[in-house]
N, C-alpha and C positions, 0 to 999 in steps of 0.2 A: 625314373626315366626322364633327361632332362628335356628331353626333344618333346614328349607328349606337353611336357609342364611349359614349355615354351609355346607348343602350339597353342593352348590352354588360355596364357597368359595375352597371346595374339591376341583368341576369340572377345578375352575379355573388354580388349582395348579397343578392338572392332565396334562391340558391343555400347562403347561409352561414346567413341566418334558418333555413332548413329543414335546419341540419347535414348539408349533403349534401356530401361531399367533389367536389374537381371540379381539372384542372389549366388553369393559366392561362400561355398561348402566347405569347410574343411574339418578333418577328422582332429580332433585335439587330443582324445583317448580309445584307443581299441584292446576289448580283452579276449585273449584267443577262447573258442577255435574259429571268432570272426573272419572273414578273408582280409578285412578291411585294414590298413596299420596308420601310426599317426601322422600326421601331415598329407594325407591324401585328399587331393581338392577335386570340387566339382562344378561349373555354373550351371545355376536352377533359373533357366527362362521365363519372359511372362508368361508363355503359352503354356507351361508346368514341362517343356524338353528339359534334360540333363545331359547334360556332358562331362565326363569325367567320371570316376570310377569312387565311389564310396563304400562298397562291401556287400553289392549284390541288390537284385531286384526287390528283395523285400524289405532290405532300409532303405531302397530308394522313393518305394511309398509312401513313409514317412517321411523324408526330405521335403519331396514333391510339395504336399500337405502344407509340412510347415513352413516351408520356404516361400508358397505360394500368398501363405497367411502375414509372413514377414513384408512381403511386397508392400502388401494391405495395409499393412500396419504402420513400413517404414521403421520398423523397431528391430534390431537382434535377438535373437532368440539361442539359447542355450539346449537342443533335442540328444537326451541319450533313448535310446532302443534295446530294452531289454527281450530275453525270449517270455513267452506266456501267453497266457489268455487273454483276449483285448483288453486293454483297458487305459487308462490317461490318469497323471499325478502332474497337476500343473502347480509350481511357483512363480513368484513373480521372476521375469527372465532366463526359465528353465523350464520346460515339460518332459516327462519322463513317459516313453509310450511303450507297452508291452506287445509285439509282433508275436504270432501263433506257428508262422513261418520259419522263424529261426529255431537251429537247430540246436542253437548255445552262443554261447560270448555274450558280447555288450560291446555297444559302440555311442560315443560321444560325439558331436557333431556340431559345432559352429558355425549359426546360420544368419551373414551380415547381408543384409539389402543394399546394393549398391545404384541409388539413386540417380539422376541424372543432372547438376545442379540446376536452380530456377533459372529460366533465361530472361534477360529483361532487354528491351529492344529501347535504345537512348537513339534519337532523333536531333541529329545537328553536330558540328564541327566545331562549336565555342567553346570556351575556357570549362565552363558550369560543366558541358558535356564531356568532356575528356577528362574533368574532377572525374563525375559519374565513374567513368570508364576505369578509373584507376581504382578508386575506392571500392566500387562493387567487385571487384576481383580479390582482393582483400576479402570480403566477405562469401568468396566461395558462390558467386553470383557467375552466372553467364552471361557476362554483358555485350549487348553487338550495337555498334556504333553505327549509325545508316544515317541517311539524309532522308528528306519526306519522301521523295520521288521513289527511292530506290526501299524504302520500307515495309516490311511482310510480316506484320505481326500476327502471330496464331492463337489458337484458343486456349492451346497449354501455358501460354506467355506466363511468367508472374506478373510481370508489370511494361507499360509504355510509357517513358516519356520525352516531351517534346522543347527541347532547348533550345532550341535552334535561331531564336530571336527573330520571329518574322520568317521566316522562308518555308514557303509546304509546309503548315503545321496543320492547314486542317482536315486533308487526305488521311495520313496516320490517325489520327486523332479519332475520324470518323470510323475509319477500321475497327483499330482495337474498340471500341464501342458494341459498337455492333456482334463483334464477334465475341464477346463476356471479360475481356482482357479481365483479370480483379482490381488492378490499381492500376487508375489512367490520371496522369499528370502534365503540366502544364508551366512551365517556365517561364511567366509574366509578370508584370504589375497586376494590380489589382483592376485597374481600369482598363488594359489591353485587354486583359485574358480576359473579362466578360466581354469585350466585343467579338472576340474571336468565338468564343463559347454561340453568342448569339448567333455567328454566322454558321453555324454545322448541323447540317443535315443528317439533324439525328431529333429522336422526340425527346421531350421534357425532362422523364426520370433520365435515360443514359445521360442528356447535358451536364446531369447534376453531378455523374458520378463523376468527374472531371474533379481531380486535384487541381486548384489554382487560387491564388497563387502555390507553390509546389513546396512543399517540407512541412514541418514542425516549425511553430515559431520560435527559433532560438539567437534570432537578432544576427545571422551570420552576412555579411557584406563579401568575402571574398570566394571565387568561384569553389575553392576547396569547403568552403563553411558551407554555401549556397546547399552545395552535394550531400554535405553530411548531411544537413535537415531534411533533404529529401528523400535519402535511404535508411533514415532515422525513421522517419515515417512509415518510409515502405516495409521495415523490419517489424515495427510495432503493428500496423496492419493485420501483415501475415503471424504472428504471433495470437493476436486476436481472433483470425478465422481458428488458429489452432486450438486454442482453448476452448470455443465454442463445441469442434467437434466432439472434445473429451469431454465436454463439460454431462454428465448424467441426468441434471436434474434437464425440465424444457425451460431454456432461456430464448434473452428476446431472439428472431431470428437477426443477425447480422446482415450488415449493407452489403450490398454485392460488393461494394469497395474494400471492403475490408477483411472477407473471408477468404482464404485461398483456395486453390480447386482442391475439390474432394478427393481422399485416395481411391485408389482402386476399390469397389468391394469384394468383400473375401471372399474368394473361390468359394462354389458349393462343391458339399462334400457327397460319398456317399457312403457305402456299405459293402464291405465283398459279402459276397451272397454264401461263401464259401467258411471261408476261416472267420467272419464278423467284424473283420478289421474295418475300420473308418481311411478311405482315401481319398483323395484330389477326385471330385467328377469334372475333369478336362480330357482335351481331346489324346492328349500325352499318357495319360494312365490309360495300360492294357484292359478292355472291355468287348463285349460281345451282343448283338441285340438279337434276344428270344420274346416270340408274341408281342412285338410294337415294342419293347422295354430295352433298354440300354442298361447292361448291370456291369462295373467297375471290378476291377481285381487288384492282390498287390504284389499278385504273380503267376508267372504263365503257369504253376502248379495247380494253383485257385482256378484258374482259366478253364485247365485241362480238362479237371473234375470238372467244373460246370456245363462244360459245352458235351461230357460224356452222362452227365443225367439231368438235363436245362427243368425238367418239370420238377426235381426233388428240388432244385436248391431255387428255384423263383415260385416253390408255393412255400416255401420257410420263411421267404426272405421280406 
């Protein structure tokens, strides 16, 4: 239906104008008597809503699940849906989940997290800053160009910095500070940027986290060189927080300059109290509350049954 797939492909772009992160569903393989056919897409919101049609209520609890897990992760994920008794077969980039709910077939499901890029807020109108500007777009950065006065950095920022040579540097500056920016930088000499540093009404450890002079030293003199060492750093940075998160074993803890914000944490799950099934416990999955308890379904079948005998299936459960 091209018109749904159009609407579809609006919501998506609505979705990324308003940096809202959101995953995008689509059916790679379906084996009848599923409803589901290949090419059928769906977005899986933060909230765990779905839009779009992928082969009925009870693989849409699986989507939900995973899709929400994807968020979290930032990773794609490969979900087929076979029928059977609950259960889970995880490989690396593929989980296989058996629904109690289907009545037959299989359905394959490609589950991509579509991110919002990092935004990095560049402060000033000079040559260094309009490198910035060019090169971080290059990098799949959202780079917004502003002046001190007119600069609104937020807590999601990746990074701030401040090029501007002298003018309003130390409004910005103080902001993203305060507010945890990860990487705050500083486009001076050695000798200005500590005095500007001294003059910011901020306390001690934030002063410190102040990049400045601003890059990697890699001996660059022209505004375009200037830039790379400074997005050189900021790449390497956030690479650093990343590895930290993965990292298994307990390493040191990271500078607050150097880690980038943490992903979402993964959705808690629960239990249909019914079929056994594991689903999204968000407000998006179909649930009901008996005796002060809130219990999750991964279909209004599961639902029906429970609300017609609530004490058989929440003393099982």
């Amino acid at each position: 239906m091209p018109a749904y797939g159009e609407a579809l492909a609006a919501k998506a772009q609505e979705l990324v104008g308003r940096r809202e992160p959101f995953v995008r569903a689509t059916v790679v393989r379906a084996q009848h008597p599923t409803s589901a056919h290949a090419g059928d897409t769906a977005l899986v919101l933060a909230n765990g809503e779905i839009d779009g049609f992928l082969g009925g209520t009870c693989v849409e609890a699986s989507v939900r699940e995973y899709g929400l897990q994807t968020l979290s992760k930032h990773e794609p994920l490969l979900l087929r849906v076979v029928p059977g008794e609950p259960s889970r077969i995880s490989q690396e980039g593929a989980v296989e989940v058996a629904n109690p709910c289907l009545s037959g077939g299989a359905v394959e499901i490609f589950l991509e997290p579509q991110m919002p890029p990092a935004r990095v807020v560049v402060v000033g109108a000079t040559p260094v800053a309009q490198a910035l500007g060019a090169l971080g777009t290059i990098l799949d950065l959202d780079m917004e160009l502003t002046d001190g006065n007119a600069a609104e950095p937020r807590a999601d920022d990746a990074a701030l910095i401040v090029a501007s040579q002298g003018r309003d540097e130390e409004p910005s500056l103080e902001a993203a500070l305060r507010l945890g920016v990860p990487y705050v930088a500083l486009v001076a000499s050695r000798t200005r940027g500590a005095a500007v540093l001294a003059s910011l009404d901020v306390d001690d450890e934030q002063r410190a986290r102040v990049h400045s002079p601003a890059g990697l030293m890699l001996g660059g003199r022209t505004p375009a060189e200037i830039a790379l060492s400074i997005l050189a750093e900021l790449v390497s940075l956030r690479s650093t927080g990343r590895a930290a998160e993965r990292a298994p074993a307990e390493p040191a803890t990271p500078e607050p300059s150097t880690a980038e914000p943490a992903p979402p944490a993964s959705p808690t799950s629960a239990v249909d109290p019914v079929c056994g099934m594991t689903v999204a416990a968000v407000e998006a999955t179909l649930h009901a509350e008996y005796a002060g308890t809130t219990y999750y379904f991964c279909s209004p079948g599961c639902r029906r049954a429970f609300l017609a005998e609530p004490e058989r299936y929440a003393a099982a459960s």
